[in-house]
C-alpha positions as CSV (number, residue, x, y, z in Angstrom):
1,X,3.8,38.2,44.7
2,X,7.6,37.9,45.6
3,X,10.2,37.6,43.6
4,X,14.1,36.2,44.4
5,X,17.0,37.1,42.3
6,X,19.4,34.9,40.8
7,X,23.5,34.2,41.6
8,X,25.9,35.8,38.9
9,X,26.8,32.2,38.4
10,X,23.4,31.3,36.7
11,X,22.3,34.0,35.3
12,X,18.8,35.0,35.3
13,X,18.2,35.4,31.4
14,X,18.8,31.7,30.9
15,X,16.0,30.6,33.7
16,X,13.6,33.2,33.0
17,X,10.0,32.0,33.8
18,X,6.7,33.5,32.8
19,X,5.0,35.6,35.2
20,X,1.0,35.2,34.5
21,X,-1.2,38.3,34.5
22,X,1.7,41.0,35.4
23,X,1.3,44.2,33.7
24,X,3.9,46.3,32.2
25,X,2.1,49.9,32.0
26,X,3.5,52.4,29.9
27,X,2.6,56.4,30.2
28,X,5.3,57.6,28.0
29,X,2.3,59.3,25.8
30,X,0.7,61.0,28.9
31,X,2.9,61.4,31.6
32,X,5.9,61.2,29.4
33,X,5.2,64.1,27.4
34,X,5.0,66.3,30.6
35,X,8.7,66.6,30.0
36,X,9.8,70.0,29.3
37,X,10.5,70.6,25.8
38,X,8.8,67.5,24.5
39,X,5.6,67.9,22.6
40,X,4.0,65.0,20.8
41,X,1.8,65.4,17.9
42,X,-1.0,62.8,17.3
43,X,0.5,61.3,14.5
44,X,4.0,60.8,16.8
45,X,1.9,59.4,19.6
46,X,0.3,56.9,16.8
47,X,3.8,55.8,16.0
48,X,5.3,55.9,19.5
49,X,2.6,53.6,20.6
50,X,2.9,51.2,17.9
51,X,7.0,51.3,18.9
52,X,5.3,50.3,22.4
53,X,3.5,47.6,20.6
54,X,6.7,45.9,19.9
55,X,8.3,46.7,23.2
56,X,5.5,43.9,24.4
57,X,4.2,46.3,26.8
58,X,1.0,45.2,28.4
59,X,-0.6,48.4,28.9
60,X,-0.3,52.1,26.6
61,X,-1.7,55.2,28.3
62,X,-2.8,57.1,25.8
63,X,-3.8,60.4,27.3
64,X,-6.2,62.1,28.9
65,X,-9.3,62.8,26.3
66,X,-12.0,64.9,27.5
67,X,-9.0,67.6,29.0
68,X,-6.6,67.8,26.2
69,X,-7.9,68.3,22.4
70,X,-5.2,66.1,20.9
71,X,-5.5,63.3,23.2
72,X,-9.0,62.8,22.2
73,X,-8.2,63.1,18.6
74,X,-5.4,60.2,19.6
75,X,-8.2,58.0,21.0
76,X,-10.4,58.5,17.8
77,X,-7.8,58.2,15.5
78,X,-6.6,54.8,17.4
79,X,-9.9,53.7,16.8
80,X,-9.0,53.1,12.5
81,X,-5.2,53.5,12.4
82,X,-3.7,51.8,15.3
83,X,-3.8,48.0,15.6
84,X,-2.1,46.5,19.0
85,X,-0.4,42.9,19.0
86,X,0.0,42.9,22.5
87,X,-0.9,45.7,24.7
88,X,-4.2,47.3,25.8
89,X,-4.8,51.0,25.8
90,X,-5.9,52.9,28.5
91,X,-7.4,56.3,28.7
92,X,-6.5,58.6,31.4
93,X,-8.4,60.7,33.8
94,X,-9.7,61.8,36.9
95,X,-12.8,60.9,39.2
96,X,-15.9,62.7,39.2
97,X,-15.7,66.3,40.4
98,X,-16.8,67.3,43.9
99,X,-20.5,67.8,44.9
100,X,-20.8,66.5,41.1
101,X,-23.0,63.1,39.6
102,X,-20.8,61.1,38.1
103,X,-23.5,60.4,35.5
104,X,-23.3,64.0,35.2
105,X,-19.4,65.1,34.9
106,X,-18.2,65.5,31.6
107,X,-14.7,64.1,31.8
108,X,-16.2,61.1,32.9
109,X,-18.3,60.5,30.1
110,X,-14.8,62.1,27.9
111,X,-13.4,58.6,29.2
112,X,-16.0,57.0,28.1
113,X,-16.7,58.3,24.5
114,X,-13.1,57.3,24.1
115,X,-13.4,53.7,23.6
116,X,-10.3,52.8,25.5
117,X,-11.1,49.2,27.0
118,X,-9.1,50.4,30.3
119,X,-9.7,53.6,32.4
120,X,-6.8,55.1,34.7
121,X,-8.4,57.1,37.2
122,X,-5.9,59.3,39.4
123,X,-7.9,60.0,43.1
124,X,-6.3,62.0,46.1
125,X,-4.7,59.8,48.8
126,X,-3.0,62.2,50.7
127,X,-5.6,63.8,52.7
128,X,-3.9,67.4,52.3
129,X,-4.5,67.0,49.3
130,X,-8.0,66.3,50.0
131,X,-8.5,69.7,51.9
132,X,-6.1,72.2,50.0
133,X,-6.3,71.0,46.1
134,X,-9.9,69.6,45.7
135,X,-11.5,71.9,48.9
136,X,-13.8,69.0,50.0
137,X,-13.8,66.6,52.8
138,X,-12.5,63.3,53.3
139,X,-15.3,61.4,52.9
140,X,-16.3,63.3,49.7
141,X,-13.1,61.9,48.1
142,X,-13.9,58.6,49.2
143,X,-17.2,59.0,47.5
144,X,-15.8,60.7,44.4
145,X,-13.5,57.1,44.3
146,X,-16.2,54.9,44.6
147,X,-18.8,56.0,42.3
148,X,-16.4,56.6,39.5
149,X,-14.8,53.3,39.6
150,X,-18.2,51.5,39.8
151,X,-19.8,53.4,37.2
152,X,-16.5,52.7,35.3
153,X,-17.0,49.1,35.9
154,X,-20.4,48.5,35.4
155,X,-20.0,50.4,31.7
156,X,-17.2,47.2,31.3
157,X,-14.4,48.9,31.7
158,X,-11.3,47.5,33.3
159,X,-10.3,50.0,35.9
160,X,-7.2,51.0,37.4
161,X,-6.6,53.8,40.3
162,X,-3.6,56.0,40.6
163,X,-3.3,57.0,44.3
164,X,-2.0,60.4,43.3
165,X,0.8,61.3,46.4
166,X,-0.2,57.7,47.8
167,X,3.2,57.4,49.5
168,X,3.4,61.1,50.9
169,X,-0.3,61.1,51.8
170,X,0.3,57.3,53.7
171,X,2.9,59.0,56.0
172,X,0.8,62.1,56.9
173,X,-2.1,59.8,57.6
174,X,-1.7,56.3,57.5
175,X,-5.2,55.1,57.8
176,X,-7.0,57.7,55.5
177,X,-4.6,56.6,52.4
178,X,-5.5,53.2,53.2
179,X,-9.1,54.0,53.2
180,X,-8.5,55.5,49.1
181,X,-6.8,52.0,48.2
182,X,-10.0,50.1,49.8
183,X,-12.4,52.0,48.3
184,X,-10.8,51.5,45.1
185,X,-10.4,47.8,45.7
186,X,-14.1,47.4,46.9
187,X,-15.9,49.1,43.9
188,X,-13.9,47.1,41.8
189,X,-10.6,48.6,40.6
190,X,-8.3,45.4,39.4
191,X,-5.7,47.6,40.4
192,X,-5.0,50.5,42.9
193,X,-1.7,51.6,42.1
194,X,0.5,53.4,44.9
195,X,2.2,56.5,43.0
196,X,5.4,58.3,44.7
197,X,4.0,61.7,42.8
198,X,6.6,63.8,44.5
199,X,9.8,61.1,43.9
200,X,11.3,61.3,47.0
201,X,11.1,58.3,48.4
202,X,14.1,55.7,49.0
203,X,13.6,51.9,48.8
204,X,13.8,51.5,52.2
205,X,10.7,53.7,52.5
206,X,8.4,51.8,49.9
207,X,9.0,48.4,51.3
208,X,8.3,49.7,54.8
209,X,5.1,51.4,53.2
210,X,3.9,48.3,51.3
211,X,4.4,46.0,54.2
212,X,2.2,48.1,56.5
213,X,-0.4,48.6,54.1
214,X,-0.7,45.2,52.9
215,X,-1.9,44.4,56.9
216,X,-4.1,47.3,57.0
217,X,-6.0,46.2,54.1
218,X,-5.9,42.7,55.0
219,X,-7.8,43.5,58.1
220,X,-10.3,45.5,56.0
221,X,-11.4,42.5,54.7
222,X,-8.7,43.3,51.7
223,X,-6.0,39.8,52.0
224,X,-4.5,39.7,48.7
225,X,-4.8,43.4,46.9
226,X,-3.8,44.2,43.4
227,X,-1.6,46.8,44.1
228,X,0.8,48.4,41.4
229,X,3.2,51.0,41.3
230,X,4.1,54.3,39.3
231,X,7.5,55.8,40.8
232,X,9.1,59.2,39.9
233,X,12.9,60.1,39.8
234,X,13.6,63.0,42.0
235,X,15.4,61.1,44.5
236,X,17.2,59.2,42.0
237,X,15.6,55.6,42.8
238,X,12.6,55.8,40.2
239,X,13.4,52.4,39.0
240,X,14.9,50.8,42.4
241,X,11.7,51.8,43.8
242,X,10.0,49.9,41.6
243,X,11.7,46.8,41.4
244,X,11.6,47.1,45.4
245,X,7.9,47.7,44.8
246,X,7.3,44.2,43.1
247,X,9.5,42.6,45.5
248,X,7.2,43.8,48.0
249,X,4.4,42.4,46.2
250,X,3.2,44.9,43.4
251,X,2.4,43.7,40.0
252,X,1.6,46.3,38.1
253,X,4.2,49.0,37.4
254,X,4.2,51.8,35.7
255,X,6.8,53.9,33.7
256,X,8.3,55.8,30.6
257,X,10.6,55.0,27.8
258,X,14.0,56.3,28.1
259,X,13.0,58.2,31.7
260,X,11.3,60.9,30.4
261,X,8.8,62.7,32.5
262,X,8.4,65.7,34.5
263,X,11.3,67.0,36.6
264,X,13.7,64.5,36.6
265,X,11.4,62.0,34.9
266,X,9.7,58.8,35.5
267,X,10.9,55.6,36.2
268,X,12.5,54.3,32.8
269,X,10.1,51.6,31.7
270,X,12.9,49.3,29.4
271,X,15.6,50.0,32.7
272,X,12.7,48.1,34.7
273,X,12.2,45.7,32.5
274,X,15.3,44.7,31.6
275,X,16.0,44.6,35.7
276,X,12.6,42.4,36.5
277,X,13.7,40.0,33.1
278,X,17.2,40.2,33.2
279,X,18.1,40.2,37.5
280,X,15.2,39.0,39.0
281,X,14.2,36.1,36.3
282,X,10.4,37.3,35.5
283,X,9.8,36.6,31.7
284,X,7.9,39.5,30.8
285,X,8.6,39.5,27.0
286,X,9.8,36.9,24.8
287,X,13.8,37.0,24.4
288,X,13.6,38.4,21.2
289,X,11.6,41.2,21.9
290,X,13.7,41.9,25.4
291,X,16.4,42.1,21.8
292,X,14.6,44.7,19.7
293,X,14.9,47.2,23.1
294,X,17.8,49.0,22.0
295,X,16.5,50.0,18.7
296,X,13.0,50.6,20.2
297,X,14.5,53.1,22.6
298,X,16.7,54.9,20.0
299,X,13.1,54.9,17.4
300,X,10.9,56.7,20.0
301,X,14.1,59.2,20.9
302,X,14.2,59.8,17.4
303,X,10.0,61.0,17.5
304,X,10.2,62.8,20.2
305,X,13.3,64.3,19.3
306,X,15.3,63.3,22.8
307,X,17.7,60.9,21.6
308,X,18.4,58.1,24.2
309,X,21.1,58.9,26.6
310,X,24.4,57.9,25.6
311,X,24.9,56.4,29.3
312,X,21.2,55.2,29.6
313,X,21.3,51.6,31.3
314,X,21.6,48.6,28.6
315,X,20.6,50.6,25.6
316,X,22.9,54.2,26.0
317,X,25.3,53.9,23.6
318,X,28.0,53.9,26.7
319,X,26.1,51.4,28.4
320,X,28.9,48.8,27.7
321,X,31.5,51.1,26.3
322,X,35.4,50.0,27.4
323,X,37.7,52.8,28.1
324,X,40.7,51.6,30.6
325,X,43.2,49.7,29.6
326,X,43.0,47.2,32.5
327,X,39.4,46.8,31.9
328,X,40.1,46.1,28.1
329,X,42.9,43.2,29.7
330,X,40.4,41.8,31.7
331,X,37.5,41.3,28.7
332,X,39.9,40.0,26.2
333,X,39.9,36.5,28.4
334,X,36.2,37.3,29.0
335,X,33.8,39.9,28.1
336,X,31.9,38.9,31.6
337,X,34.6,40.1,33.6
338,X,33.9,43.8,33.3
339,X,30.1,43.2,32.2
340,X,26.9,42.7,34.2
341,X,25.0,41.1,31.2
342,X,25.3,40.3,27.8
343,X,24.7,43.3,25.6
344,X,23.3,41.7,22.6
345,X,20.4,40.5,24.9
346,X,18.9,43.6,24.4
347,X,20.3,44.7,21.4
348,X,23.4,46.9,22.2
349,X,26.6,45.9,22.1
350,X,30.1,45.7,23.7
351,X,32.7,49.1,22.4
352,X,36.4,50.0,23.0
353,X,36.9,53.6,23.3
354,X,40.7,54.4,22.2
355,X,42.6,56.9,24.5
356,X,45.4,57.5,25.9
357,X,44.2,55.4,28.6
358,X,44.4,52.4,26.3
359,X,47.2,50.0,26.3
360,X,47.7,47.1,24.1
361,X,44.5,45.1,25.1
362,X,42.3,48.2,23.9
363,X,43.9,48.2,21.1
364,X,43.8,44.6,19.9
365,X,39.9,44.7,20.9
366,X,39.2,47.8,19.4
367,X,41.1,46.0,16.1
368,X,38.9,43.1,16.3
369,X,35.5,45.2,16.6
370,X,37.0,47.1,13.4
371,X,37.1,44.3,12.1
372,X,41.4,43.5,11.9
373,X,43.1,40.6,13.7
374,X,46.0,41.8,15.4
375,X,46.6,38.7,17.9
376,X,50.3,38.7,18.0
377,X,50.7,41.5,16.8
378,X,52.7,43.3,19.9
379,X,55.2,45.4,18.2
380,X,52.2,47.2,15.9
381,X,49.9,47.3,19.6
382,X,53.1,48.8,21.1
383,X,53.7,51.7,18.2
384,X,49.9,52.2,18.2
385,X,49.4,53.0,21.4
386,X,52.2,54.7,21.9
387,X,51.1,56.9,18.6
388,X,47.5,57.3,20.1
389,X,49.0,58.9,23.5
390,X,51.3,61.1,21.7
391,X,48.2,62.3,19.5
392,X,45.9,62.7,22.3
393,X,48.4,64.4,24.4
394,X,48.7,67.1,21.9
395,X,44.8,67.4,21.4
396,X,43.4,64.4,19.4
397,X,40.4,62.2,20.8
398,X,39.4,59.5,18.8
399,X,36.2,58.3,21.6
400,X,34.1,59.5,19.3
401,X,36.1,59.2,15.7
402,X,36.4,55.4,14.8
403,X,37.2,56.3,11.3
404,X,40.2,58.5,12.4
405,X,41.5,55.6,14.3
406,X,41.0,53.1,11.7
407,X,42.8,55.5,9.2
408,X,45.5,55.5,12.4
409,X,46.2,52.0,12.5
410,X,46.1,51.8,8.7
411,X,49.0,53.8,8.5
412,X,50.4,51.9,11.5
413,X,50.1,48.7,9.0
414,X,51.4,50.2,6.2
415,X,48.7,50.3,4.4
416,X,47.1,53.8,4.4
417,X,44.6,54.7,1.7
418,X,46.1,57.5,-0.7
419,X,43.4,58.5,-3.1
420,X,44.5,62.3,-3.7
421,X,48.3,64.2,-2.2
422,X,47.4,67.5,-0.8
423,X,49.6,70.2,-2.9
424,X,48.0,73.2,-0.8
425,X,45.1,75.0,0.4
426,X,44.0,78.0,1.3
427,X,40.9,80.2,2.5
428,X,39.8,83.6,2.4
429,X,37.4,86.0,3.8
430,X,36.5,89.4,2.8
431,X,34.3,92.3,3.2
432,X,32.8,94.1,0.3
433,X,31.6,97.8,-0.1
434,X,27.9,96.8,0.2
435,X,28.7,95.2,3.5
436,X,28.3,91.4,2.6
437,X,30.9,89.2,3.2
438,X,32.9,86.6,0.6
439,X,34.6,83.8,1.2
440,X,36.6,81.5,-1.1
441,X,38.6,78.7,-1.2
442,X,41.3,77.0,-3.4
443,X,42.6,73.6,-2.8
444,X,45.7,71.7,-5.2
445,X,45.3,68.6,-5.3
446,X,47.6,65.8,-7.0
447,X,46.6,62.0,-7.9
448,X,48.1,60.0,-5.1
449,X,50.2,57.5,-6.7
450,X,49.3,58.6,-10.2
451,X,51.6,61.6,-9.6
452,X,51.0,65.2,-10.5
453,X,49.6,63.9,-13.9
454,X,45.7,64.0,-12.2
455,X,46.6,67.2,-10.7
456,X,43.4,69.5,-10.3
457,X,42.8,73.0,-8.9
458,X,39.3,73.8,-7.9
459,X,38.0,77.1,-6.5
460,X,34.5,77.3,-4.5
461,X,32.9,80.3,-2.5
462,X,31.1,79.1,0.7
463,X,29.4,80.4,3.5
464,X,32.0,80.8,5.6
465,X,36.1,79.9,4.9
466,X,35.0,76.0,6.2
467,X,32.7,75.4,4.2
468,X,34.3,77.1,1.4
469,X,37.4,74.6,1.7
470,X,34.8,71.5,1.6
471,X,33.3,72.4,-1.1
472,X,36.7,73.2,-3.5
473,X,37.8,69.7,-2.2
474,X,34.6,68.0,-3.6
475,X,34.8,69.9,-6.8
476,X,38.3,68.7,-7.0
477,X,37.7,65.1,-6.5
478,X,34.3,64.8,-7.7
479,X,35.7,63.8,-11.2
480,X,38.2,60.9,-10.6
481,X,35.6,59.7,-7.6
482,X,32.1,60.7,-8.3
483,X,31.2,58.5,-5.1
484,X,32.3,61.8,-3.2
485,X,28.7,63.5,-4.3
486,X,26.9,60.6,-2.1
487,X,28.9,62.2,0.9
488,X,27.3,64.6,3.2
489,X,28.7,66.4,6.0
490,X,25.9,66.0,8.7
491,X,27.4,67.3,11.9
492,X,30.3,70.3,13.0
493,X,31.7,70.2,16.6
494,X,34.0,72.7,17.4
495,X,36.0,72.4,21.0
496,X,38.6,74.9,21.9
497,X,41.7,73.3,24.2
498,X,43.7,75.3,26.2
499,X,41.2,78.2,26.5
500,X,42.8,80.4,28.8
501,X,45.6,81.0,25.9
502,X,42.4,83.0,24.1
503,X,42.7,82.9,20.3
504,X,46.1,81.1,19.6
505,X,44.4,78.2,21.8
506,X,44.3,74.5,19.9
507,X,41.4,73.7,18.3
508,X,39.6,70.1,17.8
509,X,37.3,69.8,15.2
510,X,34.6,66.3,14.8
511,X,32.9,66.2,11.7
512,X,30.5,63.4,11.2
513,X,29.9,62.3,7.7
514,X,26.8,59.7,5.9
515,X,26.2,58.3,2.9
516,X,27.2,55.2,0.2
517,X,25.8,53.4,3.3
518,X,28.3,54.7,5.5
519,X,28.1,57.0,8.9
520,X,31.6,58.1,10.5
521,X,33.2,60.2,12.7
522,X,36.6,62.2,12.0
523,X,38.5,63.8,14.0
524,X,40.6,67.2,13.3
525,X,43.4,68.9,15.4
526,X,45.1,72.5,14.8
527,X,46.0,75.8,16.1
528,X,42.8,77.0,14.4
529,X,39.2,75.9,13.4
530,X,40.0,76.1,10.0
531,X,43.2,74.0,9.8
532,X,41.3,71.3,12.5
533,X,38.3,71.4,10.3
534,X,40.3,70.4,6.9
535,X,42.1,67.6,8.4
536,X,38.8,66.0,9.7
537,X,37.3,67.0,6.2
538,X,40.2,65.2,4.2
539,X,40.4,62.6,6.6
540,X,36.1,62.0,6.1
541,X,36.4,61.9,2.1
542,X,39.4,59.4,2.6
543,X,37.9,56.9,5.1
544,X,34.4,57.3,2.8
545,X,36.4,55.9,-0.3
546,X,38.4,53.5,1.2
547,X,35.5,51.5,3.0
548,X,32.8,52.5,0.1
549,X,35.8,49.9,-1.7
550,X,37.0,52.7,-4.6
551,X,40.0,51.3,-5.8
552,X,42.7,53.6,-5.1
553,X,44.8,55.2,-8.1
């Protein structure tokens, strides 16, 4: 099967068509969690692959039962608590040992017991491989192929083969890795899929590879193989060798969520399918679903505790972030201009970063997505931007602190929230006789426009003079806005500008802050942490009232 793609003037989302019997195989719960640092418990593995589920993939490889203990309690638990809409499961594992029955080898019959309707075998293809890792003979392997798949087959299971180091193997010895994809083929694998174990090859290389072995096999009495492919990222093409892959006639491909994998990960499964939906016009999954990608990605991050790369294709949070001005020019005629696609299509959308990169244009968009019309409006644009380059040239970033910025043009407006007039503040550490340290804070406070009438004085110890100061502001406000107690300071960056002047460097604080609904960023500048960190702390408990809708006094 080939595939063409389509001209930026008709885009390939609007002439989509289905592609019958293609298979979207995803490994994130065995090959995936290979990553370093990411461990999967059965019950995440139950809920990433219901995530899957909803991704529409066609295929969920669910581990390899017989050789790890909790990924053949994951195949008997799937049995009662996991109910697919749309995908298959497959169980993963090897062929039958050397100089072993296949009736007789006990990971075998692990794949069975599992119940999975599909079996992934992985067999040697590079004849090295062959000789140095399994210590038999060529013809062994091919044996060790056959007998698995057709035992496999005859039990009623569908049957897939991974040509472990297919690519590799084919170059060392082109007609022995042939001979592993027709003996798969011939004892009835629907698919042998062609694996770049190592990831080093370039796209180049795997349509060369393809086209080669597609002749080979054609005059083995193969003409029209299933053949599929499972990529890796070391070269930095996981997913263009893919795509290249199905250009060159796979259609079967295999991949993780959000990249993850060993080394440098596996292909990204939703980057490949976005590519094959969105560029190349295959409708693998219905537009709606192609829309639920971005949260998808984000859910399974959240699980396995690797949240999705900020500038991951389509779904990273950067994926169609705006920060130079003369980008932010061009997208106010058209968003198209400085876009490849349309990021709602999968669920993401288009952002304005503010910096002193920003002109005008940045800062009317970046209006607009707060949710402010400022068409016409070039005198404010003018003072705002010149206010923001001022700021950021004496420390401030506000790429990451909307709420800042929105408090920003506020003021620029005239129309700044005042809910509480800062009298003073102060915070102290000390070291008692026993050793342990103390730290309090005192913070003055009047009533905004109410005058010194509301005035309150509130004194809190903390753990540690920050924390001590956040504290003695919520005990000060906490009575004329008991909204404050929703508010909870979930996040503390600390980043220290200027570093070669040591301690008397500037300091930039980000404090991110949830609750009443809300999540924000703030952003605090100052010769030191602690006079950074109670700007961003007063400027958090402000924005939080103002767009919570307390009235102000």
């Amino acid at each position: 099967m080939t595939t063409e793609t389509t001209t930026a003037s008709t885009p390939a989302h609007q002439q989509a068509v289905p592609v019958d019997g293609f298979h979207l195989y995803d490994t994130t719960l065995r090959d995936g969690a290979q990553q370093e640092g990411l461990t999967l418990s059965v019950t995440d593995k139950l809920a990433v692959a219901r995530l899957l589920d909803e991704l529409g993939v066609t295929y969920i490889e669910g581990g390899w039962p017989g050789a790890v203990p909790r990924d053949t309690e994951f195949f008997l638990r799937a049995r009662t608590e996991l109910e697919l809409s749309t995908a298959r499961l497959a169980a993963f594992g090897s062929t039958r040992k050397a100089g072993v029955a296949v009736t007789d080898d006990p990971q075998v019959a692990a794949l069975i017991e599992s119940g999975a309707p599909t079996v992934t075998l992985v067999a040697k293809s590079d004849l090295r491989h062959v000789t140095a890792a399994l210590r038999t003979s060529g013809e062994e392997n091919l044996a060790m192929v056959r007998e698995t798949v057709a035992h496999l087959v005859e039990l009623g299971r569908e049957v897939f083969v991974d040509a472990e180091h297919f690519f590799d193997g084919f170059r060392h010895d082109a007609e022995y890795a042939t001979s592993v994809i027709a003996a798969s083929l011939a004892a009835g694998a629907e698919v042998a899929v062609l694996c770049d174990t190592n990831g080093g090859m370039l796209p180049h290389d795997i349509t060369e590879i393809i086209t080669e072995l597609r002749e080979r096999l054609a005059a083995a009495g193969h003409p029209d193989p299933r053949l599929g492919a499972h990529t890796h990222n070391d070269s930095g093409c996981a997913v263009a060798n893919a795509v290249t892959a199905v250009r060159a006639g796979a259609s079967h491909v295999q991949g993780c969520v959000n990249g993850y994998g060993e080394r440098t990960g596996n292909a990204d499964l939703i980057t490949m399918l976005a590519d094959l939906q969105l560029k190349m016009g295959m409708a693998l999954v219905p537009a709606e679903t192609l829309a639920e990608t971005t949260r998808i990605a984000q859910a399974i991050g959240e699980i396995v505790n690797m949240p999705v790369n900020p500038r991951a294709p389509y779904v990273g949070d950067s994926a169609f972030a705006h920060k130079a001005g003369l980008h932010a020019s061009a997208i106010r005629v058209d968003p198209d201009l400085y876009q490849h696609t349309d990021p709602r299509l999968l669920g993401n959308d288009m952002r304005m970063i503010i910096s002193d990169m920003a002109g005008r244009a940045s800062m009317e968009l970046k209006g607009r997505e707060l949710g402010f019309d400022l068409t016409g409006e070039k005198n404010l644009l003018a003072r705002l931007a010149a206010t923001v380059k001022q700021r950021e040239a004496v420390g401030y970033s506000y790429e990451a602190a909307d709420a800042s910025f929105e408090l920003l043009l506020l003021d620029e407006m005239g129309r700044a929230p005042a809910y509480f007039d800062v009298e003073s503040w102060r915070s102290s550490s000390q070291m008692l006789r026993d050793g342990s340290l103390e730290t309090e804070a005192v913070v003055k406070i009047g009533g905004g426009t109410a005058g010194v009438q509301a005035r309150a004085v509130a004194l809190a110890e903390g753990n540690g003079p920050v924390n001590a100061l956040d504290l003695a502001l919520r005990k000060a406000l906490c009575d004329r806005y008991p909204l404050i107690d929703e508010f909870e300071l979930r996040d503390f960056k600390v980043r220290i500008l200027d570093a070669q002047h040591g301690t008397d460097a500037t300091t930039r604080v980000l404090v991110r802050t949830s609750g009443a609904g809300l999540d924000f960023q703030t952003v605090g500048v100052g010769p030191n942490v602690i006079e950074a960190s109670w700007e961003a702390i007063a400027d958090a408990y402000t924005y939080g009232l103002y767009k919570a809708g307390t009235p102000q006094p």
